[in-house]
C-alpha positions as CSV (number, residue, x, y, z in Angstrom):
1,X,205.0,55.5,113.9
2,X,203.6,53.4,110.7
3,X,201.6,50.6,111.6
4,X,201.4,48.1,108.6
5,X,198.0,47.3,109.2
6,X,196.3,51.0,109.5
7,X,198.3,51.1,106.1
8,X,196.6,48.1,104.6
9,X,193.1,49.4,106.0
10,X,193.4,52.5,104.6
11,X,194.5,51.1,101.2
12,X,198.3,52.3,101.2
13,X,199.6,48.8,101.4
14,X,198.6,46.1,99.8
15,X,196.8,43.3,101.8
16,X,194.5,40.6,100.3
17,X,191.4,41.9,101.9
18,X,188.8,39.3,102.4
19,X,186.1,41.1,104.9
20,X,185.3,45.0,105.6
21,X,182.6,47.2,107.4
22,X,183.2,50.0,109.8
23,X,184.4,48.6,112.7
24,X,186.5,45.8,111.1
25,X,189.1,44.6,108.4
26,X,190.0,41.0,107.9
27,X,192.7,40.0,105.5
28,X,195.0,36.8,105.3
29,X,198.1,37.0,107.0
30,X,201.3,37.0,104.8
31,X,203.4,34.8,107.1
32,X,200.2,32.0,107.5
33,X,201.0,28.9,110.0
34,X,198.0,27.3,108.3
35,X,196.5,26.7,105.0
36,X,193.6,29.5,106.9
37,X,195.2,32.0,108.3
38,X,193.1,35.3,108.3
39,X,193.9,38.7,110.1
40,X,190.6,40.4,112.1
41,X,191.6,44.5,112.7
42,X,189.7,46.8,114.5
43,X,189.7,50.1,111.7
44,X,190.2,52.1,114.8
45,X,194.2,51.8,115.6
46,X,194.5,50.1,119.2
47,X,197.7,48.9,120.0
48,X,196.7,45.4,122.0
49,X,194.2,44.4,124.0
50,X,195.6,45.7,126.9
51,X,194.6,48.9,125.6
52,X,190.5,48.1,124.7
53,X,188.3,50.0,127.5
54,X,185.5,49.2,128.4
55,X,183.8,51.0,125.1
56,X,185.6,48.5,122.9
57,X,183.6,45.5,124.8
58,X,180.8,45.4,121.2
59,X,184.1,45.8,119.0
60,X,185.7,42.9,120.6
61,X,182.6,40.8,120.9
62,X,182.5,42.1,116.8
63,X,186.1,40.6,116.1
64,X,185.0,37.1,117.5
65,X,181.7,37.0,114.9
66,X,183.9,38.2,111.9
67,X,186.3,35.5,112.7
68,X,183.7,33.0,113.1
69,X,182.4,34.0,109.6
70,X,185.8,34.1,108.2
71,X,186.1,30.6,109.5
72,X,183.0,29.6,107.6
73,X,183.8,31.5,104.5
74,X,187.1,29.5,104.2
75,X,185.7,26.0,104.7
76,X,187.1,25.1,108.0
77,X,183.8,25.6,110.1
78,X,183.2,21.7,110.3
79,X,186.4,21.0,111.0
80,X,187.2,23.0,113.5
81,X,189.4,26.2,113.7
82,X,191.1,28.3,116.6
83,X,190.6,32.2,117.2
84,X,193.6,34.0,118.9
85,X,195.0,37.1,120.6
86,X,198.0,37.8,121.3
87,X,198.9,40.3,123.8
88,X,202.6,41.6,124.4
89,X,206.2,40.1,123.0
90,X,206.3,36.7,125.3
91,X,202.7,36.2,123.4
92,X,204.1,36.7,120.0
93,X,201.8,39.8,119.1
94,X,204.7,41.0,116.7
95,X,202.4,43.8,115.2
96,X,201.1,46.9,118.0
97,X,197.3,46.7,116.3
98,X,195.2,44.6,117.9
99,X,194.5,41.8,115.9
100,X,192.5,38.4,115.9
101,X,193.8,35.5,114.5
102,X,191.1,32.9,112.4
103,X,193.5,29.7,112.0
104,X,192.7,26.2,110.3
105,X,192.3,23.9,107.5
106,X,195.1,21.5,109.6
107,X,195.2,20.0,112.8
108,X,196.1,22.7,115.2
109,X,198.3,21.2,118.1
110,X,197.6,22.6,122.1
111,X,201.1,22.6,123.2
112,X,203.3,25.1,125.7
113,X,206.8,24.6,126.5
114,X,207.9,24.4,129.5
């Protein structure tokens, strides 16, 4: 199985890497639904979050700083900004890495359909 985004953190696909250390990679996301729209990866593959133990709690308490910061970095700290996770198809998490979204720079709206 190639996952797109252990290819981009490893360097064999191109992404437009904004952030790196050893737990983390965050890069914008090529299909944005926001003028921000930046991808937070753990480096360590894990499909969802369904699949973080207990071990991963500093990891995922890592992803929500780095999107904070990204957040900041892009401009859209004042004005407000959302971090997601989507877990599973009815969520919408379309790639098997888990990965945090760091959305703004527009008015996001809060809406589910019914």
């Amino acid at each position: 199985m190639t996952c797109i985004f252990c290819q981009i953190i490893k360097g064999e696909a191109v992404g437009q890497i904004l952030y790196r250390d050893e737990q983390v990679t965050a890069f914008r996301d090529v299909h944005p639904i926001a003028p921000v729209h930046v991808l937070v990866v753990p480096n360590r593959h894990i499909n969802s979050l369904e699949e973080a133990g207990e071990a991963d709690e500093a990891l995922l308490g890592h992803m929500l700083r780095v999107g904070r910061q990204m957040a900041a970095k892009e401009g859209v700290r004042d004005s407000g900004y959302r971090l997601v996770i989507n877990t599973g198809p009815d969520a919408g998490q379309s790639v098997l890495h888990l990965h945090l979204h760091a959305i703004g720079g527009r008015p996001l709206p809060f809406r589910f359909e019914k």
